[in-house]
C-alpha positions in Angstrom: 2.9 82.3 -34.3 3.2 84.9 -31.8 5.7 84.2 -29.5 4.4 85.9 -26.6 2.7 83.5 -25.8 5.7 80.9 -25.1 7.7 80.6 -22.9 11.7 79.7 -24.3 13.6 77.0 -22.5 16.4 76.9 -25.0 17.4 77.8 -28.3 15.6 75.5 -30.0 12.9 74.5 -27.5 9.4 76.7 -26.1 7.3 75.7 -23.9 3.5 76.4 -24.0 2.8 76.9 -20.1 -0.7 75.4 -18.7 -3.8 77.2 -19.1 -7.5 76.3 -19.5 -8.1 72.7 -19.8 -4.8 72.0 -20.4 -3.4 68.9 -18.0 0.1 69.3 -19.2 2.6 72.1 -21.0 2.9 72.0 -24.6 6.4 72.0 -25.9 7.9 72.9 -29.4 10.9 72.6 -30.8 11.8 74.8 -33.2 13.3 77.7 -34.2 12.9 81.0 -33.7 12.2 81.5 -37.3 10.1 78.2 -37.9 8.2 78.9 -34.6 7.6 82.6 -36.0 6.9 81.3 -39.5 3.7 78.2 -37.6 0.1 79.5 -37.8 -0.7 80.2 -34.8 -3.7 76.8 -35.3 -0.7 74.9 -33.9 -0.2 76.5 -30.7 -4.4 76.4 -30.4 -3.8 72.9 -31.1 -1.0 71.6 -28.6 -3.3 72.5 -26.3 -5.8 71.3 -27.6 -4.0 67.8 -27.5 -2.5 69.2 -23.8 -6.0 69.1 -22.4 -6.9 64.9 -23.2 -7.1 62.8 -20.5 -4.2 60.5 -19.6 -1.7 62.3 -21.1 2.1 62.2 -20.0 4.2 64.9 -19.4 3.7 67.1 -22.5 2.3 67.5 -25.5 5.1 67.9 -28.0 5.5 69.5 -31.7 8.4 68.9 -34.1 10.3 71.4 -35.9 7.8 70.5 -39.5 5.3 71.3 -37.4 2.1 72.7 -38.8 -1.9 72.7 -38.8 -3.5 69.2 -39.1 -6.7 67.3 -38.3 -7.1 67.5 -34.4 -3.2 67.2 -34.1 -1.2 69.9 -35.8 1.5 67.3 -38.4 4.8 66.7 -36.4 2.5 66.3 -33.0 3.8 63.8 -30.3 1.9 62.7 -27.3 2.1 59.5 -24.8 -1.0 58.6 -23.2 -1.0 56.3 -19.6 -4.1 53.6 -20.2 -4.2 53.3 -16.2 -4.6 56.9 -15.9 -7.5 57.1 -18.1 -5.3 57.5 -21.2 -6.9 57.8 -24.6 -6.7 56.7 -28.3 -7.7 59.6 -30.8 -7.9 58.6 -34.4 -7.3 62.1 -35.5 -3.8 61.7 -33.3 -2.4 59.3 -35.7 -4.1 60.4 -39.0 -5.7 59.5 -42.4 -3.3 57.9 -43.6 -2.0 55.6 -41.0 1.6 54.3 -40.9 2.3 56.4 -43.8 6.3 56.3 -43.9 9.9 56.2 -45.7 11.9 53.3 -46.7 15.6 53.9 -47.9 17.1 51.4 -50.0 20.9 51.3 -51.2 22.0 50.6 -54.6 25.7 49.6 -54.8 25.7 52.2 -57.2 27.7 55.8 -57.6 25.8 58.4 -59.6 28.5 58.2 -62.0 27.2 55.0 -62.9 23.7 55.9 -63.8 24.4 59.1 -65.1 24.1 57.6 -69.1 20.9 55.6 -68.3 19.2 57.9 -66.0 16.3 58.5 -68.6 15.8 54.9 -68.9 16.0 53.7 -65.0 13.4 56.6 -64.4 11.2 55.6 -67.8 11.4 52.3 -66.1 10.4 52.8 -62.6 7.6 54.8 -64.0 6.0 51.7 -65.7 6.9 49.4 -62.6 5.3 51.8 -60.2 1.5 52.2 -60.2 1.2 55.9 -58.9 -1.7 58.9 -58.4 -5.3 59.0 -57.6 -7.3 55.8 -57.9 -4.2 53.8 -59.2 -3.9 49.9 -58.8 -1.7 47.4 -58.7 -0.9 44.0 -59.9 -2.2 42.4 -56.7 -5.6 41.3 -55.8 -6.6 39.8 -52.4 -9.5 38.2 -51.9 -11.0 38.1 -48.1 -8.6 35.1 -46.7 -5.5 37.2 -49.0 -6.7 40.5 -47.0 -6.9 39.1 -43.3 -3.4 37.5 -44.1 -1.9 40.6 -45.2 -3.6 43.0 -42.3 -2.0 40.4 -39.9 1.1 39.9 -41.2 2.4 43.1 -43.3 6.0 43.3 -44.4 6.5 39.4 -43.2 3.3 38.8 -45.6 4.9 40.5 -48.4 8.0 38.5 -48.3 6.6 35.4 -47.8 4.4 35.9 -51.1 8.1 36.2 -52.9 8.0 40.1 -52.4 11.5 40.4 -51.8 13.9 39.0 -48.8 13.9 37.8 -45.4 16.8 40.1 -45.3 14.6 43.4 -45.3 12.6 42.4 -42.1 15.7 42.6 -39.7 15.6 46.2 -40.6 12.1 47.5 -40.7 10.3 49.2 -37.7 8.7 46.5 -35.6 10.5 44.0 -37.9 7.9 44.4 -40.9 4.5 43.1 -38.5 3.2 45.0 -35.5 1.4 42.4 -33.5 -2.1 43.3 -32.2 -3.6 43.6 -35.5 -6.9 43.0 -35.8 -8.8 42.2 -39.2 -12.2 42.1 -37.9 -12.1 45.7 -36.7 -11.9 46.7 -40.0 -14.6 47.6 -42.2 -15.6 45.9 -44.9 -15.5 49.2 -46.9 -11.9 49.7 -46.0 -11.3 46.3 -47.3 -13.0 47.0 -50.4 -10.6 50.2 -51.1 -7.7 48.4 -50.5 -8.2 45.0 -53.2 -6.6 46.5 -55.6 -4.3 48.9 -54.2 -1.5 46.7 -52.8 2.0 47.4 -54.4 0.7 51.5 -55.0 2.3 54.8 -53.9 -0.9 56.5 -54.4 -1.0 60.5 -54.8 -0.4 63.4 -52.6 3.2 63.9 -51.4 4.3 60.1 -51.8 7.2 59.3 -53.8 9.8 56.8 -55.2 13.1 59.0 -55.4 16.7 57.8 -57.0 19.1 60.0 -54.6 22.4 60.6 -54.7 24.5 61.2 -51.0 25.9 64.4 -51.4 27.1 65.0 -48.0 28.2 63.0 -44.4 27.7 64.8 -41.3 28.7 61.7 -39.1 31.3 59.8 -40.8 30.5 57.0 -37.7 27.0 56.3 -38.0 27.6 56.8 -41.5 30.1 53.6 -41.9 27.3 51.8 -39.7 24.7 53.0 -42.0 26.9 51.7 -45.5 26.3 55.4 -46.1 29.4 57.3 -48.4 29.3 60.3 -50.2 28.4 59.9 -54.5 26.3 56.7 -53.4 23.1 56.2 -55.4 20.0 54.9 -52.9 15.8 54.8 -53.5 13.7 55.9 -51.0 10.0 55.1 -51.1 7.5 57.4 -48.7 3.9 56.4 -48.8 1.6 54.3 -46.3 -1.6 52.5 -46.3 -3.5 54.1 -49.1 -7.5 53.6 -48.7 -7.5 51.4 -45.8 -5.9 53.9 -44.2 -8.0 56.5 -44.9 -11.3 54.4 -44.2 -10.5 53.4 -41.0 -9.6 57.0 -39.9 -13.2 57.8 -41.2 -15.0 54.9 -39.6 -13.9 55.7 -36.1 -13.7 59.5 -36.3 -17.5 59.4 -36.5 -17.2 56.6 -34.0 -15.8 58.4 -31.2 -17.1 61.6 -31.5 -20.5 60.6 -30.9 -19.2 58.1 -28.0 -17.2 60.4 -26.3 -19.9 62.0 -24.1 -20.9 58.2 -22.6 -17.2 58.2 -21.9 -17.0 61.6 -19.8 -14.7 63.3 -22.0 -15.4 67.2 -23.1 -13.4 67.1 -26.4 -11.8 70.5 -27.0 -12.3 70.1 -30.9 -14.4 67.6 -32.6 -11.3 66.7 -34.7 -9.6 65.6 -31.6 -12.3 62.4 -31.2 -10.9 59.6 -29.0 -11.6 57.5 -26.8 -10.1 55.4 -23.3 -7.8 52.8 -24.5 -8.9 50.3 -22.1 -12.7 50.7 -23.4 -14.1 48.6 -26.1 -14.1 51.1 -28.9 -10.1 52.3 -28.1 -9.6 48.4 -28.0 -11.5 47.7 -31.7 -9.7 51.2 -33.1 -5.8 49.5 -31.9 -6.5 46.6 -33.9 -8.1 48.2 -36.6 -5.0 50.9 -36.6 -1.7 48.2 -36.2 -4.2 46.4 -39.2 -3.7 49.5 -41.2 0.4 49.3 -40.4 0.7 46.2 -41.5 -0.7 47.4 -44.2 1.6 50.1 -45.1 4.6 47.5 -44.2 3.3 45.3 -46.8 2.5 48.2 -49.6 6.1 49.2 -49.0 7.4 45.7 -49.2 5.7 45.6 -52.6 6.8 48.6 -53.9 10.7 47.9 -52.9 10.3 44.3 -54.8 8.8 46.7 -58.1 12.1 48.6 -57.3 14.2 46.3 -57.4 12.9 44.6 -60.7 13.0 48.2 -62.4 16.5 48.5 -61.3 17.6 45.3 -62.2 16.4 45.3 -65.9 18.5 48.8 -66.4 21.3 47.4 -64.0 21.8 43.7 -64.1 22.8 42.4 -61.2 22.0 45.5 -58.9 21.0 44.8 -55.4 19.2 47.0 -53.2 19.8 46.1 -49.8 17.3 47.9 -47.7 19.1 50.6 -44.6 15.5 51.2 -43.1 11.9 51.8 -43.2 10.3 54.0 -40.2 6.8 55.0 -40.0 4.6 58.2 -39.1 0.6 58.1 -38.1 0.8 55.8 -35.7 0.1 55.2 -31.8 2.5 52.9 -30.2 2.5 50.9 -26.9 6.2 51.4 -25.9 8.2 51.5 -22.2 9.5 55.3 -21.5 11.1 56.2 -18.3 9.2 59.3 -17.2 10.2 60.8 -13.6 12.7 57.4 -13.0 10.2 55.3 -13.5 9.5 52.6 -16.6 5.7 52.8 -17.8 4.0 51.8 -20.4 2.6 54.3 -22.8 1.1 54.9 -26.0 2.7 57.3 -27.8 0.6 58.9 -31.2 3.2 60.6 -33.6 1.2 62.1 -36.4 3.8 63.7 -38.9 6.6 62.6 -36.9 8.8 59.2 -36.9 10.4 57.1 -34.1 14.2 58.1 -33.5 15.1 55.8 -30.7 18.8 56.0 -29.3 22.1 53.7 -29.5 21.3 50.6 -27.1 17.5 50.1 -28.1 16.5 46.8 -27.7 14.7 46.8 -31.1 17.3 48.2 -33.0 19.0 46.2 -35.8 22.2 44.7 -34.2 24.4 46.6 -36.8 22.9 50.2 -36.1 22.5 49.8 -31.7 25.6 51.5 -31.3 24.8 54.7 -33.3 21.2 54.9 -32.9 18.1 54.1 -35.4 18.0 55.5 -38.7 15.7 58.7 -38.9 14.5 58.8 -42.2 12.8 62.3 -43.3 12.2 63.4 -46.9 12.3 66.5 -48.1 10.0 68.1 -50.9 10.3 66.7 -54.1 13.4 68.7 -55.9 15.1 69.5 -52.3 17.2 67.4 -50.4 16.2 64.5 -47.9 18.2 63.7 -44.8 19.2 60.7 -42.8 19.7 61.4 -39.1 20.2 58.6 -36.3 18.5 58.9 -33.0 19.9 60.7 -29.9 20.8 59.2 -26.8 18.8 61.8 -25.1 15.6 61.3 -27.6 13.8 58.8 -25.7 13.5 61.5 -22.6 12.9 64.8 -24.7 10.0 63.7 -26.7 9.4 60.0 -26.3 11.8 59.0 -28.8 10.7 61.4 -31.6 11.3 63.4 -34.4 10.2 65.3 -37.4 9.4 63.5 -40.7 9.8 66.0 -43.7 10.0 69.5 -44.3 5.9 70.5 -43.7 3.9 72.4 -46.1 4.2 76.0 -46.1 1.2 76.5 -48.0 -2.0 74.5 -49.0 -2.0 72.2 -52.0 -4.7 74.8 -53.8 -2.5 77.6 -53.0 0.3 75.6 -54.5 -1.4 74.3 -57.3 -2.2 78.3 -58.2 1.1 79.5 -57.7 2.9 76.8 -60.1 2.3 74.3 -63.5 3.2 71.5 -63.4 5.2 71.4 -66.7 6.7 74.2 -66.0 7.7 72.7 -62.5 9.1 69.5 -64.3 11.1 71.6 -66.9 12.8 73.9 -64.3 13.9 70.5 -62.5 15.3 69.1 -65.8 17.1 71.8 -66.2 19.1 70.6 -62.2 19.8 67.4 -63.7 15.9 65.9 -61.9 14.1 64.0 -63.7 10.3 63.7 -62.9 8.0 61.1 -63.9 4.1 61.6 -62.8 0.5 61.2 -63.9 -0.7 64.2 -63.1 0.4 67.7 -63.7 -1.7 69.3 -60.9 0.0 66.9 -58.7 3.4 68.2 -59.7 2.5 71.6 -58.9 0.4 71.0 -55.9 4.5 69.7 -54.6 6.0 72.0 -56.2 9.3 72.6 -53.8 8.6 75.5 -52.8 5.3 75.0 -51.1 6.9 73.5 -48.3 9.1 74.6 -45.4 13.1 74.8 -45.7 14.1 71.2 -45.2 17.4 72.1 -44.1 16.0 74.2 -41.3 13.7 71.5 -40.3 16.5 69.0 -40.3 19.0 71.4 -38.3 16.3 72.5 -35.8 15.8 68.8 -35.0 20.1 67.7 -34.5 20.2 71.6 -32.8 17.7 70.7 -30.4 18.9 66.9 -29.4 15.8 65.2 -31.0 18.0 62.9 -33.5 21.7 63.7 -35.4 22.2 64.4 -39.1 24.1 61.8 -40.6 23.3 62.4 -44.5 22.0 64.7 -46.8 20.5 63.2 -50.0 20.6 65.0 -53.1 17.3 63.8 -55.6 18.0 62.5 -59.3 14.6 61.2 -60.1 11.2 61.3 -58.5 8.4 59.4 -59.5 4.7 61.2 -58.3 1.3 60.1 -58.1 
């Protein structure tokens, strides 16, 4: 990106000034390296994003930041429904509420080091993973409205693990508003079969190992100490998901003229939250969340079964689970006063600060756990959310490393075995269906996580806490 064309505010923070269409500045933070290293299709699309009606303030980018469907991945922008404030589908994403859950073990690596062929042979065969794969689950239509409405709660009420886990999950496993009837009956359809999946692409189930504490505080609060074995699961609401995003695309791009608004990109179709459509797309969305909490609830009961026949007695207690692709109706304080907004992060995760109302009890004094995973083979970090988060970027931060190249790109680069075997050799094990897959994630075709991660704590969007080390990774 050509950095003319920003203005810097600090060392980790530019500023996109107003021009065009654009109601509001963008803002990135970022290094100079990572900003120099973006195409320059995310500064075209911050203010792209700058430009929609109703928006608040600025339209933000996160260090991972990096070209996307209408958003560029790692956008952030809050929207003011009684300023004509909009919804847009391609703001949240394809695959809506797509996120990471962290689970701790009880365990130190130098207890799994002599079964760690085993534990990962076993969560290969527990874990339905890659393109088209199903799980053990069928709903029929009564099964499927339950689920949409209910997600992680859902889950746990089926006997998919513990009333436990919903204390600690974003929105406490079930974000109300959800409404089944807004979604399709082909999004349905994808998703009968696919509850309890991690699906393809980028998701993962990954053993790690903490292999350094940057905040021995919020680390204590966390149960975090270095040499402990956790899981961390990232994926989100598999076809449903995607569906959805598809129906309502097409949806609002053809309804956005009625509704007065020039969109700057077709990609960026949306439309006003108070109108009918915006209404049927939130309920159709927090639907799709639900989702995601419940697919995740799943897939941490699998877990913990895999676990449990290589380690009896193990318990994995879960630390967090934090979504991205969403748009969230929260209270900001924006020029001293509280509104209501509704704030899409697409590629980026919540990272409220100590004193949250909706924080877990045990964490409000440090801040909420900021999970962010890093490509598979290089390290994931834990972060917790700054007290001066909520007023930079609406209480938000990055949520992985980024790509640094496309998946074709990768995919000619790299094989897979070859990927698998030069991980062995570093002591990770991978498990996967598909060797293209490996090499489309092969490590290198993302971003530096570590400069990610630092760019974020540098520039006051949340504070490293951990870095986790992988073991084993199990890919679609």
């Amino acid at each position: 990106m050509d950095l003319k064309n920003l203005k810097q505010r600090g060392e980790f923070e530019w500023e996109l000034p107003r021009a065009g269409a654009m109601r509001v500045p963008g803002v990135i933070f970022a290094s100079r390296e990572l900003i120099a290293g973006m195409d320059e299709k995310v500064r075209e699309q911050v203010a792209n994003v700058a430009s929609l009606p109703g928006i608040v303030t600025a339209s933000y980018a996160m260090p991972d930041a990096h070209w996307g469907y209408g958003f560029p991945i790692g956008g952030v922008a809050a929207f003011d429904a009684d300023e004509g404030g909009v919804v847009s589908a391609g703001g949240v994403g394809f695959d809506i509420s797509c996120g990471v859950r962290t689970l701790h073990t009880g365990l130190k690596l130098a207890d799994i080091e002599a079964q760690k062929a085993r534990l990962a042979d076993r969560l290969f065969a527990r874990i339905p993973a890659g393109i088209g794969s199903t799980g053990g689950i069928r709903l029929d239509p009564a099964g499927m409205a339950a689920m949409l409405r209910g997600g992680a709660r859902w889950a746990v009420e089926e006997g998919h693990g513990l009333d436990a886990d919903l204390a600690r999950i974003e929105e406490f496993g079930c974000v109300e508003g959800a409404d089944p009837g807004a979604v399709s009956d082909q999004a349905k359809k994808r998703q009968r079969d696919e509850m309890g999946t991690l699906g393809s692409g980028n998701h993962y189930l990954e053993v790690q190992v903490v292999s350094e504490i940057f905040d021995e505080a919020a680390a204590r609060a966390y149960g975090l100490a270095v040499g402990d074995v956790v899981v961390s699961l990232h994926c989100g609401s598999r076809g449903l998901g995607h569906q959805i995003g598809t129906d309502f695309l097409r949806e609002m791009v053809l309804a956005a003229p009625a509704a007065g608004i020039a969109l700057p990109d077709r990609e960026l179709a949306c439309a006003p939250l108070k109108s009918a459509l915006g209404i049927r797309y939130l309920g159709a969305m927090r639907a799709a969340i639900n989702c995601a909490l419940a697919n995740r609830q799943i897939l941490t009961h699998l877990a913990r079964q895999a676990f449990a026949e290589v380690f009896p007695g193990a318990h994995l207690p879960l630390l967090y689970d934090v979504s991205h692709n969403t748009c969230k109706e929260e209270t900001h304080t924006v020029d001293g006063r509280k509104r209501r907004l509704f704030v899409h992060r697409k590629g980026a995760t919540r990272a409220f600060g100590p004193g949250h109302v909706e924080l877990p009890h045990e964490y409000a004094h440090v801040g909420q756990p900021v999970l962010i995973g890093g490509s598979m083979g290089t390290a994931s970090y834990i972060l917790a959310g700054s007290a001066g988060t909520a007023e930079r970027a609406f209480g938000s931060a990055c949520h992985g490393a980024g790509r640094a190249m496309s998946r074709h790109e990768a995919a000619r680069r790299w094989h897979g075995r070859a990927v698998v075997d030069e991980l062995a050799a570093r002591g990770i094990l991978i498990r996967s269906s598909s060797s293209r897959g490996v090499a489309e994630e092969a490590p290198l075709a993302y971003k530096d996580v570590t400069a990610v991660v630092d760019a974020a704590d540098r520039a006051g969007l949340a504070g490293k806490v951990a870095r986790l080390s992988p073991v084993i990774c199990v890919k679609g």
